[in-house]
C-alpha positions as a Markdown table, in Angstrom:
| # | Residue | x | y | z |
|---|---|---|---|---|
| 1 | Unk | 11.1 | -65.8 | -144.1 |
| 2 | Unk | 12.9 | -66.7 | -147.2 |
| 3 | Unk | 10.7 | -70.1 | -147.4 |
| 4 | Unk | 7.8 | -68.3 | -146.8 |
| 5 | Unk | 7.6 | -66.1 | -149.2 |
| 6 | Unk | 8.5 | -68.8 | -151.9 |
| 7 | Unk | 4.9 | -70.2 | -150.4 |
| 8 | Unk | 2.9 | -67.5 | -151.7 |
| 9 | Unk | 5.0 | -66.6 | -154.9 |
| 10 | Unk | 3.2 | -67.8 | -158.1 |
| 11 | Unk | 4.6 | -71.3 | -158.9 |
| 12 | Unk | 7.5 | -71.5 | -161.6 |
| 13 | Unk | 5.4 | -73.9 | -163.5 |
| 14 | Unk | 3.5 | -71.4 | -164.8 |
| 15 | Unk | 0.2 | -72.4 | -163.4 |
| 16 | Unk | -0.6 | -68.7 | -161.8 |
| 17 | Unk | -1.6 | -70.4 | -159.1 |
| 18 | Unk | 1.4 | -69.8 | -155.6 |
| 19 | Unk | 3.4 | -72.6 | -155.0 |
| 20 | Unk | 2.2 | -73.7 | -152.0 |
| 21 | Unk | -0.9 | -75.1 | -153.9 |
| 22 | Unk | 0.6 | -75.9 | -157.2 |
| 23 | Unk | 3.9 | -77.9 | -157.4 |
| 24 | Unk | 5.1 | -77.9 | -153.6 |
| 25 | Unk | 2.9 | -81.1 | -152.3 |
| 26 | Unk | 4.6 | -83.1 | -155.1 |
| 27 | Unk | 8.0 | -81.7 | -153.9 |
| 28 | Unk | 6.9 | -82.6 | -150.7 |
| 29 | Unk | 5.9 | -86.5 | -151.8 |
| 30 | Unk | 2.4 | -86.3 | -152.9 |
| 31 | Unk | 2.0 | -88.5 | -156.2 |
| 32 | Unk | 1.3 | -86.3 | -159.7 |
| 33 | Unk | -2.2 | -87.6 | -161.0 |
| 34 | Unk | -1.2 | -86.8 | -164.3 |
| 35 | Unk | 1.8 | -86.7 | -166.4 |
| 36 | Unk | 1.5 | -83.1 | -167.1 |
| 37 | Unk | 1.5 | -82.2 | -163.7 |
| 38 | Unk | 4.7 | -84.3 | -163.2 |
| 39 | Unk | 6.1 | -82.5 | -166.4 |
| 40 | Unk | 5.5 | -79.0 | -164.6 |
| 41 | Unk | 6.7 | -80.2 | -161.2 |
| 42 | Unk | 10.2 | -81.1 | -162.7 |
| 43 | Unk | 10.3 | -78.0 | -164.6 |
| 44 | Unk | 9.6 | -76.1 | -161.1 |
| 45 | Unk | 12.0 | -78.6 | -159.4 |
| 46 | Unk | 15.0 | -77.6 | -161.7 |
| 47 | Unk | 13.8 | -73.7 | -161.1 |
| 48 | Unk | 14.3 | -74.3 | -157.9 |
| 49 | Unk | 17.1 | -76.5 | -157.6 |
| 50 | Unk | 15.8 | -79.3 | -156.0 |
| 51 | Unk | 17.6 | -82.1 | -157.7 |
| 52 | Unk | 16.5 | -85.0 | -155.4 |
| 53 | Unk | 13.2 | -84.5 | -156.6 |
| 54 | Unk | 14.5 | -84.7 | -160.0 |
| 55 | Unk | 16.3 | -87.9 | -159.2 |
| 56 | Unk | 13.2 | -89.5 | -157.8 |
| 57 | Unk | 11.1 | -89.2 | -160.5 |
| 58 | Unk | 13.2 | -90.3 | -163.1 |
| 59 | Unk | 12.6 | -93.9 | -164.8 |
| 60 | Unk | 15.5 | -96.0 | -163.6 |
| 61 | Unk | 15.3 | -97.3 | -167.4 |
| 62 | Unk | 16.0 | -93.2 | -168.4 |
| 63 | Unk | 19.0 | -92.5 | -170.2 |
| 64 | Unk | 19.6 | -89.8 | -168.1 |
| 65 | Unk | 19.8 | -92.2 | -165.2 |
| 66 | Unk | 22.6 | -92.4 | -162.8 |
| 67 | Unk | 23.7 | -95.1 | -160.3 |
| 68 | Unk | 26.1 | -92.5 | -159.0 |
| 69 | Unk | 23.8 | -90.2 | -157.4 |
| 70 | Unk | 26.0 | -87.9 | -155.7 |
| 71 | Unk | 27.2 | -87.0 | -158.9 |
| 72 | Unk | 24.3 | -86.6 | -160.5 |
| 73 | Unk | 22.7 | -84.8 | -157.5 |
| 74 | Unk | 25.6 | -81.8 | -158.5 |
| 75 | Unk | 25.4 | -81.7 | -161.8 |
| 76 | Unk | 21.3 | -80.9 | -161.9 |
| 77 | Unk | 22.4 | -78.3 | -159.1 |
| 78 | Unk | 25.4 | -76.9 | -161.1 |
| 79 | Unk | 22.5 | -76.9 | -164.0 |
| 80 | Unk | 19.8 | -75.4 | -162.0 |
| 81 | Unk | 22.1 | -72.0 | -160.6 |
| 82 | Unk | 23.6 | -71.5 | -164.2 |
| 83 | Unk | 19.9 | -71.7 | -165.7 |
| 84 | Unk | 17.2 | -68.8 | -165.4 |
| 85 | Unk | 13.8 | -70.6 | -165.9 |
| 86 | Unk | 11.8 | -68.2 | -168.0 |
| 87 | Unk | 9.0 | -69.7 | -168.5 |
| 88 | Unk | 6.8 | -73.2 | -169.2 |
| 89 | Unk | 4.1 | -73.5 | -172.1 |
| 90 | Unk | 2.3 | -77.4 | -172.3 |
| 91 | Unk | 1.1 | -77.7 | -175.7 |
| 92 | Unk | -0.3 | -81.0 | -175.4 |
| 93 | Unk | -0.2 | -83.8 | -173.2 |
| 94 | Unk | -1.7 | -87.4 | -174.0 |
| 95 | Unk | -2.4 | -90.3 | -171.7 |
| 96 | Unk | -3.0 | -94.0 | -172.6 |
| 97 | Unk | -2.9 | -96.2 | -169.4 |
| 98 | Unk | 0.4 | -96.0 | -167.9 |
| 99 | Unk | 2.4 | -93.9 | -170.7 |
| 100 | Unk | 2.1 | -90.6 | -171.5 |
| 101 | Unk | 3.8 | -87.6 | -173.8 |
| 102 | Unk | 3.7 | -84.6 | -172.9 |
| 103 | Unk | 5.0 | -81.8 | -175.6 |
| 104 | Unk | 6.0 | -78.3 | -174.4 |
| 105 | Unk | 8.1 | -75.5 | -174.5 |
| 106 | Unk | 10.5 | -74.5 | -172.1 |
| 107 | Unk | 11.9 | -70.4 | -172.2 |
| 108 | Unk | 15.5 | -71.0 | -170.8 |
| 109 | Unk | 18.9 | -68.8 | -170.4 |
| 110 | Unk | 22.1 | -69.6 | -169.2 |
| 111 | Unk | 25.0 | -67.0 | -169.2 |
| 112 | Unk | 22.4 | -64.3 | -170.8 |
| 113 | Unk | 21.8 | -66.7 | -173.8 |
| 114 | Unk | 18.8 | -68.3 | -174.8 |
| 115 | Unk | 19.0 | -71.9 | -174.0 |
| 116 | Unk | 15.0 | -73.0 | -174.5 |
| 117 | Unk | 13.9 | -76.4 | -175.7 |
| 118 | Unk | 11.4 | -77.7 | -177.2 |
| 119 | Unk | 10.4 | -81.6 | -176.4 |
| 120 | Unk | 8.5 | -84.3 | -176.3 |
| 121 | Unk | 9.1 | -86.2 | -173.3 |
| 122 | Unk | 7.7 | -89.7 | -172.7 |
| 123 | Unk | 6.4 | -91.0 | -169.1 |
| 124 | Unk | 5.2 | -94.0 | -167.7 |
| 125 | Unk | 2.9 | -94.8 | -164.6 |
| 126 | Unk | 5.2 | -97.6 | -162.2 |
| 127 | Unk | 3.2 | -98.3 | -158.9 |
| 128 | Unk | 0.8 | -95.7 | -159.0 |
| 129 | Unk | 3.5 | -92.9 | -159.6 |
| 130 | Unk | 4.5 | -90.9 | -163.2 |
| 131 | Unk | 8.2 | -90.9 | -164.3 |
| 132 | Unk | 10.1 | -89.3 | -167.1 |
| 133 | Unk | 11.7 | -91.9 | -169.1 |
| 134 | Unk | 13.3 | -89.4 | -171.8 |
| 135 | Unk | 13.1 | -87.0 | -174.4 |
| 136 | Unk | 11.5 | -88.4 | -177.7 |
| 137 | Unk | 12.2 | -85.0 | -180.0 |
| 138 | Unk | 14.2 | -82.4 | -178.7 |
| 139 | Unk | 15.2 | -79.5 | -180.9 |
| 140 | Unk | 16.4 | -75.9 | -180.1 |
């Protein structure tokens, strides 16, 4: 019941549209077409903690990569249940062939504080999937 309900909920990417037809076929494998929409599928991902989601579309070139993924794997978890995902706003996102930046604002809290970001993240396009490489800007 649980899992159905999340279906029909309003996505946590902020699209309005339910999850089911917004971020949960590229949870489920589906390629993003776009960088943005890879951008709000990890944001939705870390709302709702699915870290191995996280881990496969990551750039194995990221500084945030890990060859030990079992640790990793806990830590986004551990991140995801101490983090209330407020809300997502893309203020612009620009494609030129297989790298993109995407710049947006993410409403975070963690322990009742506010814990948002703003960033510019960089992606690039390897084998016909987006992945985030890393943060370009990233100021509170």
């Amino acid at each position: 019941m649980k899992n159905a309900l999340l279906l029909t909920r309003p996505c946590p990417c902020g699209s309005g549209q339910p999850y089911s037809a917004c971020c949960r076929p590229w949870h489920k494998g589906q390629a993003a077409e776009t960088a943005e929409q890879l951008m709000r599928s990890r944001y939705a991902a870390y709302a709702l903690t699915l870290p191995d989601y996280l881990i496969a579309t990551t750039h194995p070139d990221s500084p945030h990569w890990e060859t030990d993924q079992g640790t990793w794997r806990r830590g986004l978890q551990q991140f995801s249940r101490e983090t209330k995902f407020v809300g997502l706003t893309i203020l612009q996102a620009t494609e030129t062939g297989d790298t993109a930046t995407v710049t947006f604002s993410a409403a975070l809290t963690q322990n009742g504080r506010d814990a948002s970001i703003f960033e510019q993240s960089l992606f690039e396009r390897v084998n016909g999937r987006w992945l985030y490489v890393k943060a370009m800007n990233n100021e509170q």
